[in-house]
KOLDO-401536 format. One record per residue (C-alpha): residue in one letter; x, y, z. Coordinates in steps of 0.02 Angstrom, whole numbers, padded with zeros to 5 digits, always signed. Each point is the difference from the previous one (the first is absolute). Example, Ala and Ser with C-alpha at 12.3 -4.5 7.8 and 13.67 -1.06 7.14 Angstrom:
BEGIN
A+00615-00225+00390S+00069+00172-00033
//
This chain:
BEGIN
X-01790+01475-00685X-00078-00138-00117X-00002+00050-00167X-00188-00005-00059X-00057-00025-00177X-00174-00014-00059X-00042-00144-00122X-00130+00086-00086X+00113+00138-00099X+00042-00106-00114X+00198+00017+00028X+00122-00149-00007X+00163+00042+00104X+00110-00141-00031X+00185-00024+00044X+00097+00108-00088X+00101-00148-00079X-00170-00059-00067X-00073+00147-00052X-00106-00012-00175X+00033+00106-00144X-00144-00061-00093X-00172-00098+00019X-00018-00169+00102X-00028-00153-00053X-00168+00028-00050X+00028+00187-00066X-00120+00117+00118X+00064-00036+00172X+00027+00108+00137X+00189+00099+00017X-00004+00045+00153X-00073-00117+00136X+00080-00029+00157X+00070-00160+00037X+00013-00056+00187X+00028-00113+00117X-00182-00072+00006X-00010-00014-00195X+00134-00123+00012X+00007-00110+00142X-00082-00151-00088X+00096-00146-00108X-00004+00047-00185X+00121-00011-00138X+00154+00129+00039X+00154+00005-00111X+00161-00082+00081X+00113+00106+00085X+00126+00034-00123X-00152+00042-00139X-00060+00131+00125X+00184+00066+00014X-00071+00059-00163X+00203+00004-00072X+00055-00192+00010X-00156-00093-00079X+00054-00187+00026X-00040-00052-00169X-00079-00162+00082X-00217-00053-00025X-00053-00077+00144X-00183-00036+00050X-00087+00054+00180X+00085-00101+00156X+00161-00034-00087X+00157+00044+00024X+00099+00118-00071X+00184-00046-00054X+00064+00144-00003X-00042+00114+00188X-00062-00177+00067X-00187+00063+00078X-00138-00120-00037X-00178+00076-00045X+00047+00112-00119X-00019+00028-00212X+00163+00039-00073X+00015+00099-00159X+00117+00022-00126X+00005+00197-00042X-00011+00155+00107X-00170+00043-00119X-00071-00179+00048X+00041+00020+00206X-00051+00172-00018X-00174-00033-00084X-00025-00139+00128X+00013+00097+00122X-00125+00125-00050X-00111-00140-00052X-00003-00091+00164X-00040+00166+00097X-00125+00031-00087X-00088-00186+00006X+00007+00035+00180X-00058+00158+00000X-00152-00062-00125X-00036-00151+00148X+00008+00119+00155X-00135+00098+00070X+00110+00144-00030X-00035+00003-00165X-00184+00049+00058X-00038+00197-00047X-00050-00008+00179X+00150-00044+00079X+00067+00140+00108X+00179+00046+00029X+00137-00136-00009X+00139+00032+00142X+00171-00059+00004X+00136+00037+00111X+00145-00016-00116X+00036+00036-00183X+00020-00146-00096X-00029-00110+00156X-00097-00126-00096X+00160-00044-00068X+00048-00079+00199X-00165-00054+00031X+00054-00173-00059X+00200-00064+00007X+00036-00130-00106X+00043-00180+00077X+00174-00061-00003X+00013-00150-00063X+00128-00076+00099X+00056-00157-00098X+00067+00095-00154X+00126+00065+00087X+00080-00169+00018X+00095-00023-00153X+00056+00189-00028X+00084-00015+00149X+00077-00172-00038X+00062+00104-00158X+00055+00130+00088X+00116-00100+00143X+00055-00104-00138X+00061+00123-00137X+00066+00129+00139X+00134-00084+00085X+00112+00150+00068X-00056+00177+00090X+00015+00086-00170X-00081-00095-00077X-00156-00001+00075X-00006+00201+00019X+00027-00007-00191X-00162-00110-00048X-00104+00096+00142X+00064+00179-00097X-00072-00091-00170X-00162-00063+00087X-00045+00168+00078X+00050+00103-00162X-00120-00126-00099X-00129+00029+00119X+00021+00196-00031X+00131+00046+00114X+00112+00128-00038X+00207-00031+00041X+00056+00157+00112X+00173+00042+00014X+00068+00054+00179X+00105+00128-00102X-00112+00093-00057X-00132+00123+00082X-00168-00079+00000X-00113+00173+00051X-00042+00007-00198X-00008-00193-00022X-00150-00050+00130X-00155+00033-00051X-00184-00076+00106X-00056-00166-00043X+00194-00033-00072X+00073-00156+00035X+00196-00014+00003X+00160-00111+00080X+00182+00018+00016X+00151-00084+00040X+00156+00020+00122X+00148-00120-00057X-00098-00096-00107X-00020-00104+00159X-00162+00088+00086X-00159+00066-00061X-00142+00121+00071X-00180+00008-00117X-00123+00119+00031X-00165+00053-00058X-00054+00186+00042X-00189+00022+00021X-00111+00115-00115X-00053+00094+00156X+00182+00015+00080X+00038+00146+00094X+00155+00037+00085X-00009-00062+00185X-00107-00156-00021X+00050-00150+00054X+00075-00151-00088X-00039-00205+00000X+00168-00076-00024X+00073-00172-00009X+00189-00035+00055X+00082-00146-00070X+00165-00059-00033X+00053-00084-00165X+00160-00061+00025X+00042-00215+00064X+00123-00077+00098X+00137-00028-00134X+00165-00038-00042X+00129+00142-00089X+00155-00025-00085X+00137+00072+00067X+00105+00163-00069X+00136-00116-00048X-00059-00166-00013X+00113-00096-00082X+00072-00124+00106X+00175-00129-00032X-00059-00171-00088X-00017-00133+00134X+00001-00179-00040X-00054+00057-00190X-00133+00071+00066X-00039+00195-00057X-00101+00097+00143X-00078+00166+00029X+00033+00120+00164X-00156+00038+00070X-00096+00072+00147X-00170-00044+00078X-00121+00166+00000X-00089+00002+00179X-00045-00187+00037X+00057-00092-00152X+00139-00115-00024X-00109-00107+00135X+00003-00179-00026X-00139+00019-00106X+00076+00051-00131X+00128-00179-00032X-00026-00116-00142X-00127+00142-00095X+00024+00023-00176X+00059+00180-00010X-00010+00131-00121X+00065+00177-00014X-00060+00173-00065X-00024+00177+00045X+00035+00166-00070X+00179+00052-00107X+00066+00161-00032X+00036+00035-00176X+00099+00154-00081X-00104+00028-00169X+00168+00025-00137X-00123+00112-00100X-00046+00136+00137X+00112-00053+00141X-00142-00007+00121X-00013-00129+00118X-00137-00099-00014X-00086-00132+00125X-00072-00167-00073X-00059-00156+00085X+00072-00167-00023X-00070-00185+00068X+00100-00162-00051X-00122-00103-00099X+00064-00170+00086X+00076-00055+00189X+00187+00050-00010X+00040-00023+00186X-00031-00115+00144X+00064-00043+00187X+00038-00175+00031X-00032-00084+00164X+00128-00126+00062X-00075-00179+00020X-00029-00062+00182X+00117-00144-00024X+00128+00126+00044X-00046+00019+00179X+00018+00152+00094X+00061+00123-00141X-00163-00055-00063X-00094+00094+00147X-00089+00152-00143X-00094+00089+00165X+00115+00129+00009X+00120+00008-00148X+00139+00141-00040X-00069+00104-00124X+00165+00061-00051X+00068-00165-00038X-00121-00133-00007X-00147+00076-00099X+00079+00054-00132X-00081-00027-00162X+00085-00114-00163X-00036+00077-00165X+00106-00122-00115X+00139-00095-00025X+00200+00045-00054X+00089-00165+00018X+00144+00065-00113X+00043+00096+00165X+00161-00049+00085X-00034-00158+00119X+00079+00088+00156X-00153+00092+00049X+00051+00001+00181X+00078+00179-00034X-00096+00123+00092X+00065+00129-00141X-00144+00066-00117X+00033-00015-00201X+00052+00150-00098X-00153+00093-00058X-00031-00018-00177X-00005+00175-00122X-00174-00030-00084X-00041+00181-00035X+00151+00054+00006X+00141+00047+00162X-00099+00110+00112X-00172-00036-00049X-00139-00073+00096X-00010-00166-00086X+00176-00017+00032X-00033-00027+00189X-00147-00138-00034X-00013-00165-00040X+00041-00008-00196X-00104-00130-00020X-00180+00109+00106X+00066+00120-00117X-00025-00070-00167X-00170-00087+00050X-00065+00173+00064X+00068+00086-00150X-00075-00152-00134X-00164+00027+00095X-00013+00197-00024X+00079-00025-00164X+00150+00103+00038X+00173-00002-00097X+00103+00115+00081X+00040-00061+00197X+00070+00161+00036X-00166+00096-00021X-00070-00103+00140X+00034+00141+00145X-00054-00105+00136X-00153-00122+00073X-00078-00036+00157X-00044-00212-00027X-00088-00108+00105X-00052-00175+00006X-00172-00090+00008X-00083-00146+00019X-00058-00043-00179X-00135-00112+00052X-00166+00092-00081X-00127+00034+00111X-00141-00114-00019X-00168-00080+00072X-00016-00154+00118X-00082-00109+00115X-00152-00107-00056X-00097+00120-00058X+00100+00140-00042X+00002+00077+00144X+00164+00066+00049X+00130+00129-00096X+00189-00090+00024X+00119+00152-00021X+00153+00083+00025X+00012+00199+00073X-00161-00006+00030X+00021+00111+00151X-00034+00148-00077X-00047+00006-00165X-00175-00082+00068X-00060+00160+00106X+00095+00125-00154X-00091-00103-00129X-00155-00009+00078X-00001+00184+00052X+00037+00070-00170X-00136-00111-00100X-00109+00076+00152X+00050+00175-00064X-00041-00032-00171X-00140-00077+00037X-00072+00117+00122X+00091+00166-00132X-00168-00070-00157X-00146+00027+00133X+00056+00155+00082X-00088+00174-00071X-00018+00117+00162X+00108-00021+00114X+00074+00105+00114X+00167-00081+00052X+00176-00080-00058X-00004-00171-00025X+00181-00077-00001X+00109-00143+00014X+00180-00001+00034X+00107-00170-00047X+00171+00015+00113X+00178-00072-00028X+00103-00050+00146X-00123-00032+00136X+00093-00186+00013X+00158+00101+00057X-00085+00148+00092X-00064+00116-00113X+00135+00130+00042X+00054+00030-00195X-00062+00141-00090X-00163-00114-00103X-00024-00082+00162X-00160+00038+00104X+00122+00107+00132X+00043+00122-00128X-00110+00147-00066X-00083-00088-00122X-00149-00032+00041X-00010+00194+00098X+00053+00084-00128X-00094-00095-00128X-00170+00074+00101X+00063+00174+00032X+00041+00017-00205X-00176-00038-00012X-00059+00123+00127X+00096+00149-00055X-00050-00024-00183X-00181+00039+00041X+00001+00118+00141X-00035+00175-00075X+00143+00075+00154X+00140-00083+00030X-00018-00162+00065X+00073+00001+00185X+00018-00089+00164X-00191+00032+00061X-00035-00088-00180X+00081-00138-00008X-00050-00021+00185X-00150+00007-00054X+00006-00125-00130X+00082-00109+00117X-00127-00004+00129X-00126-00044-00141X+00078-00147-00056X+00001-00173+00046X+00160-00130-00037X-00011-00199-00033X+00151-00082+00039X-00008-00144-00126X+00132-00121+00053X-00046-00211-00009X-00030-00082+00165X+00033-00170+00047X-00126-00137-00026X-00058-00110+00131X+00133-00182-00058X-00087-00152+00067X+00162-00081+00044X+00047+00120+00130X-00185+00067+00075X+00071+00010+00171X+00112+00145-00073X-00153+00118-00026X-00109+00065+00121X-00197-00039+00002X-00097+00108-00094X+00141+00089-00090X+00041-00155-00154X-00044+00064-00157X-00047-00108-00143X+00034+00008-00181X-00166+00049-00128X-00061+00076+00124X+00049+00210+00012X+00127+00133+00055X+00054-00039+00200X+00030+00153+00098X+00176-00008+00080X-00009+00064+00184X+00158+00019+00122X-00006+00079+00157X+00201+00075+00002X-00037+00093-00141X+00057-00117-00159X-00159+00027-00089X-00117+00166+00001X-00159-00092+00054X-00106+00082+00113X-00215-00020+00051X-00040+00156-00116X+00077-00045-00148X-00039-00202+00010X-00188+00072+00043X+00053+00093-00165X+00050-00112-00118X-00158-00132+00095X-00099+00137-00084X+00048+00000-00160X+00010-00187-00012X-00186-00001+00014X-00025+00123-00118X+00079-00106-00113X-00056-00177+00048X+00176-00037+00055X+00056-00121+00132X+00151+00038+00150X+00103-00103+00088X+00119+00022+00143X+00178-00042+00062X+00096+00067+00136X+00168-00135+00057X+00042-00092+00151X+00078+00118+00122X+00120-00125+00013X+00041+00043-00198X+00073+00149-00068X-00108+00092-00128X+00070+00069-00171X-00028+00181-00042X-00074+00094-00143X-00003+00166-00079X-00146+00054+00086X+00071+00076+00157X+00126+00101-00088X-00119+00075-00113X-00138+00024+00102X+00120+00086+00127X+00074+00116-00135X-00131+00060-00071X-00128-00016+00159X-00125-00112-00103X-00134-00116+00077X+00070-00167-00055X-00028-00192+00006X+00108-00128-00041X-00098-00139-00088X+00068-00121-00141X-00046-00184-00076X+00058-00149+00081X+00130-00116-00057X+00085-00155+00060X+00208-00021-00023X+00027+00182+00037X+00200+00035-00043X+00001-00157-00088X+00060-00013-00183X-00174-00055-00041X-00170+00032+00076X-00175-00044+00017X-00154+00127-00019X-00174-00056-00041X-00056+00001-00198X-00131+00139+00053X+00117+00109+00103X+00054+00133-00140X-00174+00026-00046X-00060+00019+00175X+00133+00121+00045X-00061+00090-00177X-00177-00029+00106X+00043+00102+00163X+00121+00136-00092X-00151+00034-00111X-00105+00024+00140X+00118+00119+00090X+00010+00091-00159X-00168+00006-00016X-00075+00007+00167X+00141+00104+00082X-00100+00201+00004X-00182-00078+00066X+00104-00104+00117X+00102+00149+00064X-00143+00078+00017X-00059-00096+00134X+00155+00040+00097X+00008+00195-00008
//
């Protein structure tokens, strides 16, 4: 039943986050006056979203209609101290309440359907362009797997996320209205936000993405015999790279080193990233006829990257045997199997002295090219491993986003960022393993007052609703006749939803009539693309997700043109219209479901 509270008894129930311990503004108001829906449904002055957070005041002044810096809404006041956002608060309520007929001794009883639901009765805009450079920041500053998962751990715990370990037991950790993330190999990511109303059994709004980019990894043992002066590095492509893409780019190197600590003798994991190109794959000129013919080069032997020069070598380099490895580190070590020269440029740039502490490293290279705007005015985002750090970026500023309006709900909002869907997410922080499913169950048994079984988590699963968030291809004017009609998505434009009929994508009519839904909710615009049947269509972590866990699912991601190419072209409003959509879903996703019971 509607909860009824009449006006005239002179009570004031506010939030409990806003709740006054003494006087208003003016010193005699009311306490203990309902505030509702109808109250509030009008424009007027409201604090930004982080000042209503009432715990991360953004310390910024702006007026009415701006925007604010720091949770980028527009409309809103910003203040400075909890007091100030909390006092504003109070004040504006009570304006309202002062300009309403409610106010009226008259008035009769004021229904709402919902505690606190004048908190949804108005979702902040997303404002899509300042998303643009973040994301230029973020593809430019994170150029490996572990990297990335790193600054998205620092950007959710600065957002009030608290770092789970898989270790430990979370039962006593998880509390309603909690917001948390974890890692798996410092190479995948899940964030999720549990609702105030949660109860064990309800459903879930999830977004599936994967984080890691076609790259290039150096081998165990990549140091290779001196040929021609020339040193060189053993590598191997990682799903579709080593294409010809990837000759003549400047190249640099990073990712993560193990190092034994000589105070505690723990092994410790730190990140590394080459501040300048060290590598690079030369073409041979055309002059040279057929061995010039680059469409489908050896990989083993013809791709194989230069990293510097050693003309002291011996001049007959037409030995096939390899040079002696050197004993930086000491016989036995790690370092002693590397190039010594990787070595001492990875150890100058973490500042290490002793080689032999270095345990081991997993290194790849990158195109060191920043990411960066273009076309006349602006319009385009030129990057590298773009496909998918644009659906996990966009998905996890969605969570945030969507984690500073939320007050009542009833569900688990979360976002999982996957390693190793390039190379079929079969490894154990890829989207096949239990992550994800395990991730949900954790969550279920830690507020189920029995023990949390099959019928549960059934339950739960039946609830919930999965958006496979993997980029699509944009419609490329050169080659129109290679898309069909109606199914060319354009850049700065929205999220396409990815349909397949053999079963490469989870698309169906109920969950595109779905996710249709919520893109109106949330003034959102969808596009479509299905390929030529006379094209083979990639596949996704949809279908093995939704399949494992039984989830309703789409498959639906931003468009981008140069797909599996070193660098790649996305529209300059993409990230924030993905933000846009995810939001939405976020949002949107228990009144849509709703619909569909």
């Amino acid at each position: 039943m509607p909860r009824r509270t009449s006006v005239n008894q002179g009570h004031l129930n506010l939030h409990p986050d806003v709740q006054q311990d003494k006087p208003g503004p003016k010193g005699n108001e009311p306490k203990d006056l309902m505030i509702t829906p109808q109250v509030l449904n009008a424009p007027w002055t409201r604090p930004c979203r982080e000042c209503r957070s009432l715990g991360i005041p953004c310390g910024e002044k702006r007026r009415m209609g701006e925007q604010c810096p720091q949770c980028a809404t527009l409309g809103y006041t910003c203040h400075s101290t909890v007091e100030d956002a909390k006092n504003a608060i109070i004040t504006d309520m009570i304006a309202k309440l002062r300009q309403s007929a409610i106010m009226d001794a008259t008035a009769a009883d004021v229904e709402t359907s919902a505690p606190h639901a004048w908190r949804k009765e108005k979702v902040p805009a997303v404002d899509v362009e300042s998303y643009t450079q973040p994301f230029l920041s973020f593809i430019s500053e994170n150029p490996t797997t572990f990297h990335a998962v790193a600054t998205v751990c620092k950007r959710l715990e600065s957002r009030g996320f608290t770092n789970l370990s898989e270790r430990d037991s979370w039962t006593s950790k998880l509390s309603r209205g909690g917001k948390y993330c974890f890692t798996r190999n410092g190479s995948s990511v899940i964030a999720f936000v549990v609702g105030n109303n949660y109860e064990s059994g309800n459903g879930a709004s999830v977004i599936a993405s994967h984080i890691d980019a076609l790259t290039t990894r150096v081998k165990p043992i990549p140091t290779l015999s001196t040929k021609a002066g020339y040193i060189q590095l053993g590598v191997a492509p990682y799903a579709g790279a080593l294409n010809n893409t990837w000759w003549d780019r400047d190249l640099g190197i990073g990712g993560r080193v193990l190092v034994k600590n000589g105070k505690t003798g723990k092994i410790e994991t730190k990140l590394v990233k080459l501040g300048w190109p060290i590598a690079r794959i030369p073409t041979l000129a055309p002059h040279f006829g057929a061995a010039a013919d680059l469409s489908h080069p050896n990989k083993e032997t013809e791709m194989v990257p230069i990293i510097g020069l050693d003309n002291a070598q011996s001049e007959d380099d037409s030995s096939d045997k390899r040079q002696d490895f050197n004993i930086l580190g000491g016989a036995g070590t790690f370092t002693a199997t590397q190039p010594e020269r990787l070595v001492k440029a990875i150890a100058g740039e973490m500042n290490i002295q002793d080689y032999s502490s270095i345990v081991n490293w997993e290194l790849e290279l990158f195109d060191t090219q920043p990411a960066q705007l273009g076309g006349l005015d602006k319009e385009f985002i030129f990057a590298g491993r773009v496909d998918d750090k644009l659906c996990s970026f966009a998905a996890i500023e969605a969570l945030i986003a969507s984690s500073l309006d939320d007050t009542d709900s009833s569900s688990i909002k979360i976002v999982g960022c996957f390693d190793d869907e390039e190379i079929g997410s079969l490894l154990r922080q890829g989207a096949h393993s239990n992550l994800l499913p395990s991730a949900l169950e954790r969550i279920c048994e830690a507020f189920s007052e029995k023990s949390c079984g099959a019928n549960c988590v059934s339950q739960m699963y039946a609830n919930s609703f999965l958006i496979s968030a993997d980029v699509s291809h944009a419609v490329n004017p050169n080659f129109m006749g290679a898309y069909l009609e109606n199914h060319a998505p354009r850049l700065n434009t929205g999220i396409a939803i990815q349909a397949d009929p053999n079963g490469h994508t989870t698309t169906d009519s109920i969950s595109t009539a779905f996710l249709q839904r919520v893109a109106d909710k949330c003034d959102a615009k969808l596009q479509v693309f299905q390929i030529r049947n006379d094209s083979r269509s990639g596949g996704t972590v949809g279908p093995m997700l939704s399949s494992a866990m039984g989830m309703r699912a789409i498959d639906a991601g931003l468009p981008q043109l140069s797909m599996h190419s070193i660098r790649a072209t996305i529209g300059s409003q993409d990230p924030g219209l993905g933000v846009k959509l995810f939001k939405g879903f976020f949002d949107h996703f228990e009144e849509v479901d709703a619909e569909f019971r």
